[in-house]
PATORLO-879956 format. One record per residue: z negated, x, y of N, C-alpha, C in turn. Coordinates in Angstrom, 3 decimals. Atoms other than C-alpha are relative to their C-alpha. Layout:
<nodes>
<node <Z; X; Y>; <Z; X; Y>; <Z; X; Y>> ...
</nodes>
This chain:
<nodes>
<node <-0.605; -0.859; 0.995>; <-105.879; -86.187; 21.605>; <1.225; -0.681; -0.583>> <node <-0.804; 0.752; 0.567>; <-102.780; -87.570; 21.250>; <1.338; 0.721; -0.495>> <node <-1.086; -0.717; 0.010>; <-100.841; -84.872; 19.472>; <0.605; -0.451; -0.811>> <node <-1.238; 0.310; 1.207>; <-97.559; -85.329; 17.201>; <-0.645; 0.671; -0.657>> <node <0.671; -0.467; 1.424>; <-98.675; -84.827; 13.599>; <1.304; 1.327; 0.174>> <node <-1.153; -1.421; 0.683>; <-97.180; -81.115; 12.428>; <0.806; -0.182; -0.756>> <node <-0.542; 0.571; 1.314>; <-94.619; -81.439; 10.045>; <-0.585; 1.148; -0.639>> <node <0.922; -0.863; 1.168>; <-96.094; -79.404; 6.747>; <0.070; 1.312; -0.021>> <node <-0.185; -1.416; -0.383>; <-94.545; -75.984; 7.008>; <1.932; -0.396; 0.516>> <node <-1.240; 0.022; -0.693>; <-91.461; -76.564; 9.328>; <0.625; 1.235; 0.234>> <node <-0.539; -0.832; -0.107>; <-90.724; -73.016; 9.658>; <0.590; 0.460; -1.563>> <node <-0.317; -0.424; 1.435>; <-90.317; -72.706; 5.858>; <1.344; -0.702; -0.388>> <node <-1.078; 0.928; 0.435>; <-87.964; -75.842; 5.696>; <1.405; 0.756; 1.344>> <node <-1.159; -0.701; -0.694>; <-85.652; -74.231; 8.931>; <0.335; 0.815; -0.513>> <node <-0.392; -1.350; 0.277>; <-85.755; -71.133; 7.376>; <1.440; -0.031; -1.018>> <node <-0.923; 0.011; 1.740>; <-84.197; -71.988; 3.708>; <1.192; -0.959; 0.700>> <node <-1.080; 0.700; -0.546>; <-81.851; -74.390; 5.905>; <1.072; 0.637; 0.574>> <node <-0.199; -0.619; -0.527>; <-80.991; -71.314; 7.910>; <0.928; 0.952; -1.114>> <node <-0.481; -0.655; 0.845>; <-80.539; -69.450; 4.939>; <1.118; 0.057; -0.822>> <node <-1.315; 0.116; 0.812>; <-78.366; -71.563; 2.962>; <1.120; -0.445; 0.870>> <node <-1.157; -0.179; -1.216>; <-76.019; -71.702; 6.357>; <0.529; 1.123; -0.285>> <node <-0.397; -1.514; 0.022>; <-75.744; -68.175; 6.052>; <1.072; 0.316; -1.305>> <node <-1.368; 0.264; 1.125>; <-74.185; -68.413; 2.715>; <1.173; -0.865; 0.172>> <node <-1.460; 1.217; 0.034>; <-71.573; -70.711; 3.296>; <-0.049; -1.392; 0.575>> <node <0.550; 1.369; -1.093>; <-71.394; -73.977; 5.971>; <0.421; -0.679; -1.552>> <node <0.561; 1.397; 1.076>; <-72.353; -77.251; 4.002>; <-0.026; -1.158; 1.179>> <node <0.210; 1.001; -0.292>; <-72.577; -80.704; 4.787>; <-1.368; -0.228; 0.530>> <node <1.177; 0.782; -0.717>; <-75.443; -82.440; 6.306>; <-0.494; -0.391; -0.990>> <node <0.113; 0.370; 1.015>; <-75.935; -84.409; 3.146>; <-0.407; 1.092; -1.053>> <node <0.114; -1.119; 0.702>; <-75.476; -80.946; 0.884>; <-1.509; 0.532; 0.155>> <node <1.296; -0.583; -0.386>; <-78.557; -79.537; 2.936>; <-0.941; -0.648; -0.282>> <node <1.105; 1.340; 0.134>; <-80.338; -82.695; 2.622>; <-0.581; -0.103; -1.501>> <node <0.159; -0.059; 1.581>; <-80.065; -82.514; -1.124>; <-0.872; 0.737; -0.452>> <node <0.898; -0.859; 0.409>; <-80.986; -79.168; -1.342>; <-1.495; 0.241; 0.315>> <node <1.632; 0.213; -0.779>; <-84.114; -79.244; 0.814>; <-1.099; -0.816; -0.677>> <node <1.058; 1.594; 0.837>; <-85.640; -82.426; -0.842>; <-0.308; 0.920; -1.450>> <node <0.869; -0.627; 1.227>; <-85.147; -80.656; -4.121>; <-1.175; 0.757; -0.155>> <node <1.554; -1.280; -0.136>; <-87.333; -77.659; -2.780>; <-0.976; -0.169; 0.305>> <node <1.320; 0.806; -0.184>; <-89.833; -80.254; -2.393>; <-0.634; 0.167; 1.383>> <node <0.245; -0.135; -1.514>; <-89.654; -80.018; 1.286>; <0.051; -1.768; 0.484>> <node <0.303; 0.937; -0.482>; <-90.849; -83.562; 2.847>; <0.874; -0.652; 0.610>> <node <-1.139; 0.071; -0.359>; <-88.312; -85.888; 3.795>; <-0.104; -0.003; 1.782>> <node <-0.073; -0.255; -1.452>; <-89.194; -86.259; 7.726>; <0.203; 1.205; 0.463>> <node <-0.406; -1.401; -0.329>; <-89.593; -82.673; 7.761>; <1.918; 0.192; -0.085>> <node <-1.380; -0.236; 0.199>; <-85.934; -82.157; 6.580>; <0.480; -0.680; 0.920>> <node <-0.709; 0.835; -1.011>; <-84.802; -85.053; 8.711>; <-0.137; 0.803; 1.653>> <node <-0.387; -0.676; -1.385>; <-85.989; -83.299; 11.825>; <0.072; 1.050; -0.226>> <node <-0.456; -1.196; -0.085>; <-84.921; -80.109; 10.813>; <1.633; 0.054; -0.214>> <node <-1.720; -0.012; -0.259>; <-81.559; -81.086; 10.129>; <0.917; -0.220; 1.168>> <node <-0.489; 0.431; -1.034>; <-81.328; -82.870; 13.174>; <-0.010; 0.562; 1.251>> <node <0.258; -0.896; -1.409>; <-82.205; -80.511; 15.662>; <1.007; 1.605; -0.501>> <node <-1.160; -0.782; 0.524>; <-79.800; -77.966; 13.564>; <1.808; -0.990; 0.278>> <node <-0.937; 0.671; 0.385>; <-77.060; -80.755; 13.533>; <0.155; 0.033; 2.184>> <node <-0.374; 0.468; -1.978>; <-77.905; -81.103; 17.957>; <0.246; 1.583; 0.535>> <node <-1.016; -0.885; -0.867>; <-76.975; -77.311; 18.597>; <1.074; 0.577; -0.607>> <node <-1.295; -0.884; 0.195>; <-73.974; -77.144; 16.386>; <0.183; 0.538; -1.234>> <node <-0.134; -0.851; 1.552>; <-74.928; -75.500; 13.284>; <0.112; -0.575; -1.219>> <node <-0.467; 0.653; 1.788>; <-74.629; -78.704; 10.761>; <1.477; -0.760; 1.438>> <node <-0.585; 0.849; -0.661>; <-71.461; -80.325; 11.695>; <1.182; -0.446; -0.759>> <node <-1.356; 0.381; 1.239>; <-69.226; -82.591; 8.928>; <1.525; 0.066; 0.019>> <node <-1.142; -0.341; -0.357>; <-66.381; -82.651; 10.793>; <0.616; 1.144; 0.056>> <node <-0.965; -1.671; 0.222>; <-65.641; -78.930; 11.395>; <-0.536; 0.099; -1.734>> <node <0.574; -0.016; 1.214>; <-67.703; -78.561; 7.540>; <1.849; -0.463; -0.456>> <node <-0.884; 0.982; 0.875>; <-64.861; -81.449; 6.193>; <1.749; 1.163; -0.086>> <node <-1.034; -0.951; -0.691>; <-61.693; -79.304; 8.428>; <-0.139; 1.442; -1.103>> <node <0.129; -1.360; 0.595>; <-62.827; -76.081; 7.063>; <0.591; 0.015; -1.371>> <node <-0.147; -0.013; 1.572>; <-63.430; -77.023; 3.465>; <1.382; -0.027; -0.321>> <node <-1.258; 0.585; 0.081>; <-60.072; -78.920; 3.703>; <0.871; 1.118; 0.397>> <node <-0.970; -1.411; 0.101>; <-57.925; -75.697; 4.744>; <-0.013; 0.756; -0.959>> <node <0.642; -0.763; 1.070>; <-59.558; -73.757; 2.385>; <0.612; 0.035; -1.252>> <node <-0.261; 0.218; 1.384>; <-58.626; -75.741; -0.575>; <1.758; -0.089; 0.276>> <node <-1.421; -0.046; -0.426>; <-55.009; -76.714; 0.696>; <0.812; 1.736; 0.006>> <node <-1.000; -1.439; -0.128>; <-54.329; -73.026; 1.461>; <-0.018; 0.797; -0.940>> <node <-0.167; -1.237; 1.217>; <-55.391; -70.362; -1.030>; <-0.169; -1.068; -0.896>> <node <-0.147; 0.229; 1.922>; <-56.063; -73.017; -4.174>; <0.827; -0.891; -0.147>> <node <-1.586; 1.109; 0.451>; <-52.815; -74.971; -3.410>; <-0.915; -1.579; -0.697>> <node <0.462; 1.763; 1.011>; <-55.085; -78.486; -4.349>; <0.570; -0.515; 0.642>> <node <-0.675; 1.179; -0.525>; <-53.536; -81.661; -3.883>; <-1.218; -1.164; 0.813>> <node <0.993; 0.799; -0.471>; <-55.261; -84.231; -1.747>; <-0.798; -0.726; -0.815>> <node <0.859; 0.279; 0.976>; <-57.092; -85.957; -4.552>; <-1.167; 0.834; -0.062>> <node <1.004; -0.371; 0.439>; <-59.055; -83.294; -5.386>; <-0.730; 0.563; 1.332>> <node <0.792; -0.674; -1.478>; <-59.633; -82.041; -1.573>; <-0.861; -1.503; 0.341>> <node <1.334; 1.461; -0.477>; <-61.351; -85.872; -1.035>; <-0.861; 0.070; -1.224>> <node <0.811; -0.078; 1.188>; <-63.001; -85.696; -4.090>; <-0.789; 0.759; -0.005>> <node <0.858; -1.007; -0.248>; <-64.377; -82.190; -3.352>; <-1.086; -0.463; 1.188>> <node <0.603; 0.581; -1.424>; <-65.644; -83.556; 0.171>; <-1.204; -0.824; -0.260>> <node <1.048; 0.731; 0.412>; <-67.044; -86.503; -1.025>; <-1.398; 0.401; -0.652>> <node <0.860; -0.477; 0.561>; <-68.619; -84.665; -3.398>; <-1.312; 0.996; 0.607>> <node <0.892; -1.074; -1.263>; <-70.405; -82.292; -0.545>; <-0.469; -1.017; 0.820>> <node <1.047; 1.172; -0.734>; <-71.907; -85.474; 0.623>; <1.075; -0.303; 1.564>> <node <-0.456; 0.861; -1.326>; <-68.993; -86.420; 3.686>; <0.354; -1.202; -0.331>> <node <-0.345; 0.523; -0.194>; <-68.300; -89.339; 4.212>; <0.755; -0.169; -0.538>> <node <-1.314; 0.655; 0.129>; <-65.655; -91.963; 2.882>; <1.282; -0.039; 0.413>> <node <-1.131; -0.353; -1.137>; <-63.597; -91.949; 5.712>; <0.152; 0.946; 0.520>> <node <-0.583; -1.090; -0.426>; <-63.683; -88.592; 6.845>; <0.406; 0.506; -1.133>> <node <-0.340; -0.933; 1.022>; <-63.030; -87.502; 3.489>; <1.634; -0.537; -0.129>> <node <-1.581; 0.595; 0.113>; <-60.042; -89.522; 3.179>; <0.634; 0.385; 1.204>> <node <-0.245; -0.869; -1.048>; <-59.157; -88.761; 6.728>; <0.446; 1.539; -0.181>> <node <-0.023; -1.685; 0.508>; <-59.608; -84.862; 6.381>; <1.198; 0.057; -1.116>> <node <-0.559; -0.314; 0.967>; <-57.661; -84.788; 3.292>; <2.025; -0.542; 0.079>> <node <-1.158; 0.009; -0.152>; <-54.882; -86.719; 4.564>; <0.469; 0.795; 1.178>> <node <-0.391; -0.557; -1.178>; <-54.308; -84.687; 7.419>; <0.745; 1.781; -0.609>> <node <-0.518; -1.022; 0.511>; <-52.515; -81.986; 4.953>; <0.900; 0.980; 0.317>> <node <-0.771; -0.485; -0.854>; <-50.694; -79.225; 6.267>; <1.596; 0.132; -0.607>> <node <-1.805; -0.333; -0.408>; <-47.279; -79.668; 4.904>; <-0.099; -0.942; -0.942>> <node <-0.460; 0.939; 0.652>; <-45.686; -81.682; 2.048>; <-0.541; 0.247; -1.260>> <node <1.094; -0.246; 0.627>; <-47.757; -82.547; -0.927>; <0.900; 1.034; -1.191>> <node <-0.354; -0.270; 0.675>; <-44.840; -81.658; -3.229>; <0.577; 1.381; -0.099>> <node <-0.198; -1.096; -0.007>; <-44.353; -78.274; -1.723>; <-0.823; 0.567; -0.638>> <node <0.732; -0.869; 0.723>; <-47.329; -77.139; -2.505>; <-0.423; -0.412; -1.487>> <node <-0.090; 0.179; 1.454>; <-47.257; -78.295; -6.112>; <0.524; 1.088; -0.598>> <node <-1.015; -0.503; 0.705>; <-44.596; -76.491; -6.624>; <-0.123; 1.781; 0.504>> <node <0.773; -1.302; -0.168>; <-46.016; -73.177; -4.983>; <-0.742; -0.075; -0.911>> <node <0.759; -0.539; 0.905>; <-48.590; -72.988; -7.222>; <0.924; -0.186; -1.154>> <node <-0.385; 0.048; 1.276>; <-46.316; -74.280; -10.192>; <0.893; 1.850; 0.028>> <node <-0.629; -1.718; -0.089>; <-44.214; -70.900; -9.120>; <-0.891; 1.055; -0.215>> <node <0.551; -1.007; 0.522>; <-46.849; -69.065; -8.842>; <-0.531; 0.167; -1.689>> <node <0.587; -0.562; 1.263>; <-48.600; -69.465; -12.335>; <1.050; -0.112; -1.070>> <node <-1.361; -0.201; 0.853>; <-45.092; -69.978; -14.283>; <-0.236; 1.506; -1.008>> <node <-0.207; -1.515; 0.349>; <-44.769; -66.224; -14.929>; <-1.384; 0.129; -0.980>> <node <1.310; 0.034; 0.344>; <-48.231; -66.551; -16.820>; <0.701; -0.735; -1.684>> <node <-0.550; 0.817; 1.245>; <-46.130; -69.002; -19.540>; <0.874; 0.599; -0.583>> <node <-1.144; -0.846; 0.713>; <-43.627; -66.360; -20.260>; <-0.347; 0.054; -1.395>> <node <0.007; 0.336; 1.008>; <-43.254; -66.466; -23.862>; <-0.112; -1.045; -0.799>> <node <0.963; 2.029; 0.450>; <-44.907; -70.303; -24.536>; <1.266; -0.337; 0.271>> <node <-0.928; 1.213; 0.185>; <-42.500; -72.778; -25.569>; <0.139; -0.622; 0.783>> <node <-0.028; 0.961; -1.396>; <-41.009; -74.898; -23.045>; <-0.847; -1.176; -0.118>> <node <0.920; 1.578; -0.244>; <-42.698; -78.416; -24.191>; <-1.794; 0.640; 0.051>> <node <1.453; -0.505; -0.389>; <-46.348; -76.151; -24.065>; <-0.303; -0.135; 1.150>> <node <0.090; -0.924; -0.790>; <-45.686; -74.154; -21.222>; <0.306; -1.579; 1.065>> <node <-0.114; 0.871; -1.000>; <-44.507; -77.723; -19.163>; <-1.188; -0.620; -0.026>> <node <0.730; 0.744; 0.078>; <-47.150; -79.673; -20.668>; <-1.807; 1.024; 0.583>> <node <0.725; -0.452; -0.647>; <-49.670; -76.859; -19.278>; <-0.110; 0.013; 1.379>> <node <-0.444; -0.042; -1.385>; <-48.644; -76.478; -15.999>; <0.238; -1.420; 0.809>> <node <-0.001; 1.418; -0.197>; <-48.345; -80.199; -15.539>; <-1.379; -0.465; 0.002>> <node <1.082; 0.184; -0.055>; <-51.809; -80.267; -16.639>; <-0.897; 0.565; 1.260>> <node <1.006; -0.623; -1.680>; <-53.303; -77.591; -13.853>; <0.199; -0.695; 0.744>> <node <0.044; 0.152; -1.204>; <-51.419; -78.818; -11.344>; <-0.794; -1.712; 0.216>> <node <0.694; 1.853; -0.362>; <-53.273; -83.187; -12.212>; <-1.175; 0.632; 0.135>> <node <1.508; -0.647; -0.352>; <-56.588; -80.600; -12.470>; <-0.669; 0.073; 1.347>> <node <0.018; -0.504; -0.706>; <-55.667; -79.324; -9.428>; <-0.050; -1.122; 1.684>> <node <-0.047; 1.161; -0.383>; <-55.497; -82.811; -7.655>; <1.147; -0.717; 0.317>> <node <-1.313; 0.806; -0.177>; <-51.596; -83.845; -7.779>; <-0.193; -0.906; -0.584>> <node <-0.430; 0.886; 0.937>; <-50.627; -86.796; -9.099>; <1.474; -0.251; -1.034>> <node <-0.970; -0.306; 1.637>; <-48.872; -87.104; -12.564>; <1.532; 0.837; 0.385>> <node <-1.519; -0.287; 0.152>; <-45.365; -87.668; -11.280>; <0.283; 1.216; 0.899>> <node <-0.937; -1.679; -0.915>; <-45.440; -84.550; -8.564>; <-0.355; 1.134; -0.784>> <node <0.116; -1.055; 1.458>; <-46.979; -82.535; -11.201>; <0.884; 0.305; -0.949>> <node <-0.961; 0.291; 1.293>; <-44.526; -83.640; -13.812>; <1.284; 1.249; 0.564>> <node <-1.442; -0.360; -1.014>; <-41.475; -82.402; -10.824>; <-0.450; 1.367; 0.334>> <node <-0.338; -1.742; -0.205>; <-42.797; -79.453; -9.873>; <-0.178; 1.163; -1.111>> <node <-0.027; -0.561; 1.033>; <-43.650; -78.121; -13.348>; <1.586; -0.134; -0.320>> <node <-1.594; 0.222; 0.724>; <-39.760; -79.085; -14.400>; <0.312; 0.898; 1.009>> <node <-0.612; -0.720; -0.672>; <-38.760; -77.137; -11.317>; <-0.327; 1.308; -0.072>> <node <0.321; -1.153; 0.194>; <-40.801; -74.238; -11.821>; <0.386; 0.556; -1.345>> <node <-0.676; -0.358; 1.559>; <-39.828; -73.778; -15.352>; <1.558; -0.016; 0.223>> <node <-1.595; 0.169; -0.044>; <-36.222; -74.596; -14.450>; <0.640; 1.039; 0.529>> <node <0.161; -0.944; -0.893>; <-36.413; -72.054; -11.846>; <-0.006; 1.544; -0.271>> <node <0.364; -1.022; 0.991>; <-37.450; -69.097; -14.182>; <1.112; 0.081; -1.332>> <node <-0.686; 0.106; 1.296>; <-35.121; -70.154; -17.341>; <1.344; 0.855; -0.048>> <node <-0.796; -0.623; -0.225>; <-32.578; -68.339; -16.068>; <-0.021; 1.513; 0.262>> <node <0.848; -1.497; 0.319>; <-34.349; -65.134; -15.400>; <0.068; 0.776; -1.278>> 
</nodes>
């Protein structure tokens, strides 16, 4: 009788693994998190991740790629906060840094896209507000100070004449 022990309810732990795929790809780590919380056993999880992770369906790298377009394209973030987000979804050090530097254009363009876009939002606000806001989203947003500082002055500069 020399069978492999069962894991506890393995169809329960694929399932909710399955499930929270369905909502939105995640990390390896992310799943791992969530699973454990739901007081699902850690071997169980381990081989349920791993036999999800061997045909394809966990995978950090496309996960990291994805996320990383995502944020770069529609929420205009700066690399800071796209490694920061990553990390935070449980990838890796180096792919997060990786991933994040692999940005699709120049960091200070897209600063300054979003500073254009939400400008029109400051109409009326005082210039030292309305800079010192927009300077603020965009360090929120993961620029750093001084391209924040430049593309808020340009986006305001840009408009003043309007």
């Amino acid at each position: 009788m020399n069978r492999r022990p069962q894991a506890k309810n393995p169809k329960s732990c694929h399932d909710r693994a399955l499930g929270l795929l369905a909502v939105r790809p995640r990390s390896r780590r992310e799943l791992e998190r969530r699973l454990l919380q739901a007081r699902f056993e850690a071997d169980e999880v381990r081989d349920v991740l791993d036999r999800l992770e061997r045909v394809g369906l966990i995978d950090d790298q496309a996960f990291a790629r994805q996320y990383a377009e995502q944020r770069f394209g529609s929420r205009h973030e700066g690399r800071r906060a796209v490694e920061s987000g990553l990390r935070a979804a449980g990838i890796s050090p180096e792919l997060a840094e990786e991933t994040a530097g692999g940005a699709p254009d120049d960091e200070e363009e897209r600063a300054e896209t979003l500073a254009l876009a939400r400008v029109g939002r400051l109409a009326g606000v005082e210039a030292p507000k309305a800079f010192a806001r927009l300077t603020s989203l965009l360090v929120r947003r993961g620029y750093s100070p001084e391209i924040a500082r430049g593309a808020a002055r340009r986006a305001l500069d840009l408009t003043a004449g309007d």
